[in-house]
C-alpha positions as MATLAB code, in Angstrom:
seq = 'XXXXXXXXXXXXXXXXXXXXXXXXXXXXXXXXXXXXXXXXXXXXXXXXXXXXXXXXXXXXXXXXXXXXXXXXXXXXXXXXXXXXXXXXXXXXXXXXXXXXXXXXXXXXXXXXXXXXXXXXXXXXXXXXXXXXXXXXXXXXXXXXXXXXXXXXXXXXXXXXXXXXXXXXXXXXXXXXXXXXXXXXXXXXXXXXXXXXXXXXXXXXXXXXXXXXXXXX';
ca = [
     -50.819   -3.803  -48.124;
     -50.107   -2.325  -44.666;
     -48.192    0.294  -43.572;
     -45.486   -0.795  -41.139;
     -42.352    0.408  -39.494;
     -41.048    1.246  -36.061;
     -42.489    4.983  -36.092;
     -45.826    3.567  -37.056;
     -45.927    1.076  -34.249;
     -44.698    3.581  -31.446;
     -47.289    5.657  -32.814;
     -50.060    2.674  -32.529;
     -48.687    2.024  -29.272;
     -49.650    5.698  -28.405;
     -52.961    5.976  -29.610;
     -53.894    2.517  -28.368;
     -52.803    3.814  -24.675;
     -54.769    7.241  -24.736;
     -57.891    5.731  -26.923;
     -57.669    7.460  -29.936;
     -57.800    5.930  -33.598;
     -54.897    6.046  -35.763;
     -54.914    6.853  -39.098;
     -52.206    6.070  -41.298;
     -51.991    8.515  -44.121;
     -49.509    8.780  -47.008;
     -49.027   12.440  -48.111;
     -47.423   14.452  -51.053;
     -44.345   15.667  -49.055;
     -44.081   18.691  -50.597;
     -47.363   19.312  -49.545;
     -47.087   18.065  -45.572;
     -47.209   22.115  -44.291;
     -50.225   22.211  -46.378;
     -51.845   18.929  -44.617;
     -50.421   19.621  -41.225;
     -51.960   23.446  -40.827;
     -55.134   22.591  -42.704;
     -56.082   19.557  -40.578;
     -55.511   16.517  -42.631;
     -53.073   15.141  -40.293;
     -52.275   15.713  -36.933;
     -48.405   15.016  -36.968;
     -45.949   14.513  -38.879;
     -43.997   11.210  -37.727;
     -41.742    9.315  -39.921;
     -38.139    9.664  -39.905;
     -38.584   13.299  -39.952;
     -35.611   15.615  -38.889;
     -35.515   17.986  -36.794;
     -32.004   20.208  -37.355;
     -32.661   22.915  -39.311;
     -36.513   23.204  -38.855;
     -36.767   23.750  -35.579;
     -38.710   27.170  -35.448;
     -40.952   25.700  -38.223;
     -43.404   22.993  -35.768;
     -44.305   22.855  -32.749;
     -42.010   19.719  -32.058;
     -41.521   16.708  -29.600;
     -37.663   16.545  -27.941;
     -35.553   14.510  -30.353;
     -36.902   10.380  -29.602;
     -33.617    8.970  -32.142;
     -30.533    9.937  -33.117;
     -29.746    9.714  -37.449;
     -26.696    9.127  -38.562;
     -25.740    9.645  -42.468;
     -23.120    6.804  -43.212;
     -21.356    5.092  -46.578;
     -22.609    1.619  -47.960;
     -20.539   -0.231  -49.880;
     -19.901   -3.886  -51.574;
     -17.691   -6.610  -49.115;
     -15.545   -6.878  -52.086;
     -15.014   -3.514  -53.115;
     -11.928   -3.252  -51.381;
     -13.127    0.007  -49.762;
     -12.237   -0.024  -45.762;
     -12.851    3.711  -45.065;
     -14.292    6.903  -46.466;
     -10.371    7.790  -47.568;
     -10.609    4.881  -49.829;
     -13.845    6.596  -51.686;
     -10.906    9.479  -53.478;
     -12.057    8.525  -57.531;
     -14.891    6.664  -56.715;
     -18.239    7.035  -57.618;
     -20.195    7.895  -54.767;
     -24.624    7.745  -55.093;
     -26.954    9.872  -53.116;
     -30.697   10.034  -53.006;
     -32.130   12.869  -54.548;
     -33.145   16.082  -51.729;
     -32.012   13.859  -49.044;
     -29.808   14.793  -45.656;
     -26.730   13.043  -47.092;
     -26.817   14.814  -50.141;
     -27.111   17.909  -47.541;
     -24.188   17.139  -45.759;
     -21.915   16.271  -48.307;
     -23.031   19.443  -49.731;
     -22.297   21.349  -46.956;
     -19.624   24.146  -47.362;
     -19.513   25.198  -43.312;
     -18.262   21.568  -42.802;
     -15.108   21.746  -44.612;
     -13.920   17.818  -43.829;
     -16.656   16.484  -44.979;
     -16.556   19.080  -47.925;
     -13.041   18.147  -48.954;
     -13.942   14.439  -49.024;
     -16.843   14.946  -51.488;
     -14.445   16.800  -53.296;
     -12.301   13.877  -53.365;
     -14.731   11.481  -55.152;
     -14.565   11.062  -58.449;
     -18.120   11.994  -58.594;
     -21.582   12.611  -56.647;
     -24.491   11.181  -58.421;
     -28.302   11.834  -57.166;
     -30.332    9.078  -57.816;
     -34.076    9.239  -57.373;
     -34.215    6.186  -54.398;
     -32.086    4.168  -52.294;
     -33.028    0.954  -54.125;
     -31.594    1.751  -57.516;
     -28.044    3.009  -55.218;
     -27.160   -0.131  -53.987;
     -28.053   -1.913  -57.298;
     -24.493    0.070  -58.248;
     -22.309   -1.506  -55.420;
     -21.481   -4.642  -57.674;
     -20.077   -1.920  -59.909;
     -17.916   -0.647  -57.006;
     -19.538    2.590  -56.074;
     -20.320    3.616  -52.855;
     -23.990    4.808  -51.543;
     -24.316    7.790  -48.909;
     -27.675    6.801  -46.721;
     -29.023    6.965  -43.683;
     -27.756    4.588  -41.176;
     -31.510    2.768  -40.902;
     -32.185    2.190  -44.328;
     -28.237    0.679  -44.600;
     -28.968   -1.528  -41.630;
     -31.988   -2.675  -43.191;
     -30.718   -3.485  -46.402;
     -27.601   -5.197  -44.409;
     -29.844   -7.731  -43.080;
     -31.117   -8.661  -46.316;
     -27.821   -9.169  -48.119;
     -24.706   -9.851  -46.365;
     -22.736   -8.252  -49.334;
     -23.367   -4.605  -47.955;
     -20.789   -3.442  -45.825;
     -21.400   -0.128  -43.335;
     -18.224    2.135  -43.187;
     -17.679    2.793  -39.511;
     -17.124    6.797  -41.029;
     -19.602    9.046  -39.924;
     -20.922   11.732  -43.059;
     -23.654   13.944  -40.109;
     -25.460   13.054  -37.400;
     -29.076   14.572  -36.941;
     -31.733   13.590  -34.937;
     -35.452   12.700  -35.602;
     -38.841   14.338  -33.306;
     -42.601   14.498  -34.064;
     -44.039   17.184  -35.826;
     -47.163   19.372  -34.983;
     -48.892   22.224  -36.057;
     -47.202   25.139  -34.605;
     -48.638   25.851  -30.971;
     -50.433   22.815  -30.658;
     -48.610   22.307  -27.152;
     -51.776   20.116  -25.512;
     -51.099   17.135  -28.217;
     -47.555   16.904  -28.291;
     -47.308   16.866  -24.893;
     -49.932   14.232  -24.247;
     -47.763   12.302  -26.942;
     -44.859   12.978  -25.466;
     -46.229   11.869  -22.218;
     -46.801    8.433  -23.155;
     -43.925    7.806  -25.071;
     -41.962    8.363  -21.866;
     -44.098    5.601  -20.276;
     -43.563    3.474  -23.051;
     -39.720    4.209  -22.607;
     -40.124    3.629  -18.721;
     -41.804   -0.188  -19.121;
     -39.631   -1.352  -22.018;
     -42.418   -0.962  -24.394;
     -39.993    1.121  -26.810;
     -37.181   -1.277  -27.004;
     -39.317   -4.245  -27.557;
     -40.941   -2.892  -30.586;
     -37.195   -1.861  -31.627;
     -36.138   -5.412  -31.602;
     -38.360   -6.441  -34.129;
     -36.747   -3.805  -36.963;
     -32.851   -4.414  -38.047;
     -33.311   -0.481  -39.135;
     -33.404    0.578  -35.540;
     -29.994    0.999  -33.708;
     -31.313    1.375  -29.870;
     -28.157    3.261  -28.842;
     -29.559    5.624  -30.935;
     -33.147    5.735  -28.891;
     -32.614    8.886  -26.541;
     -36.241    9.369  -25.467;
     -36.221   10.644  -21.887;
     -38.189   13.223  -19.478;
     -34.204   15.038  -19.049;
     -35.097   16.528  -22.432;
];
């Protein structure tokens, strides 16, 4: 009944180490501009990307790097994203897979999409990989892949990259004071190995991926 996760734990982490309360709140997502300038929330923080909205929040530097890979079944016979030409390839609904297999500017990923035999949008991740005993193929981010890889050793991560993007924390445009206090401590955190111990307790979390650091 609790909400968990490696964002929500840096974020305890932070509020526990400059004495402020945190509130975990679930929100419409089509609504989160709507919550964030009216005050409901003070951040947006979960897996949120920054490429593309960048002139849209006042925003932290990136704190993890994304990566959009290919899922597939051990014994689908499916080494590499070549091998997806005729396949049926599943995508979750408005996500940044979809994007970038979408994308037109990118023409090699483009002409692999084109290669598939088709690109179905399903509403989650969960009914995806249900398909991969069926022999299709499911384009994810690399987190939720990992994560379901450590639950069932039949899920195999193509070492093909689809887009790379990278995650930051979200305020309300020219709210400077509270991302940088945020931003602050999550460099300590870096600094005393506070970050990389609360990665090692999520499979999702790839800490060559971390890249919080006061260079930014």
């Amino acid at each position: 009944g609790e909400y968990v996760g490696f964002d929500l734990d840096l974020a305890q982490e932070v509020c526990d180490r400059n004495g402020w309360e945190i509130v975990k709140t679930p929100i419409d997502w089509d609504a989160k501009n709507i919550e964030l300038n009216g005050g409901s929330i003070d951040c947006i923080w979960n897996g949120f990307t920054m490429n593309g909205r960048e002139d849209d929040y006042t925003w932290t530097p990136a704190y993890i790097n994304n990566t959009q890979v290919f899922a597939v079944n051990k014994n689908s016979g499916i080494k590499k994203a070549a091998d997806l030409a005729g396949k049926n390839v599943l995508v979750q609904a408005d996500s940044s897979a979809l994007a970038a297999l979408q994308d037109e500017e990118n023409t090699d990923i483009k002409a692999l999409a084109d290669s598939f035999g088709s690109l179905t949008q399903v509403p989650d991740y969960e009914s995806a990989l249900m398909e991969l005993e069926a022999g299709s193929a499911v384009a994810m981010d690399e987190g939720v892949a990992l994560t379901k890889q450590a639950q069932n050793d039949n899920i195999v991560i193509l070492d093909d990259v689809i887009s790379q993007e990278q995650y930051g924390i979200a305020f309300k445009k020219g709210n400077d004071e509270l991302r940088d206090q945020v931003w602050s401590t999550l460099l300590e955190m870096e600094k005393d190995g506070t970050v990389d111990k609360i990665a090692a307790k999520y499979p999702s979390i790839n800490t060559a991926n971390i890249c919080i650091s006061d260079n930014e």
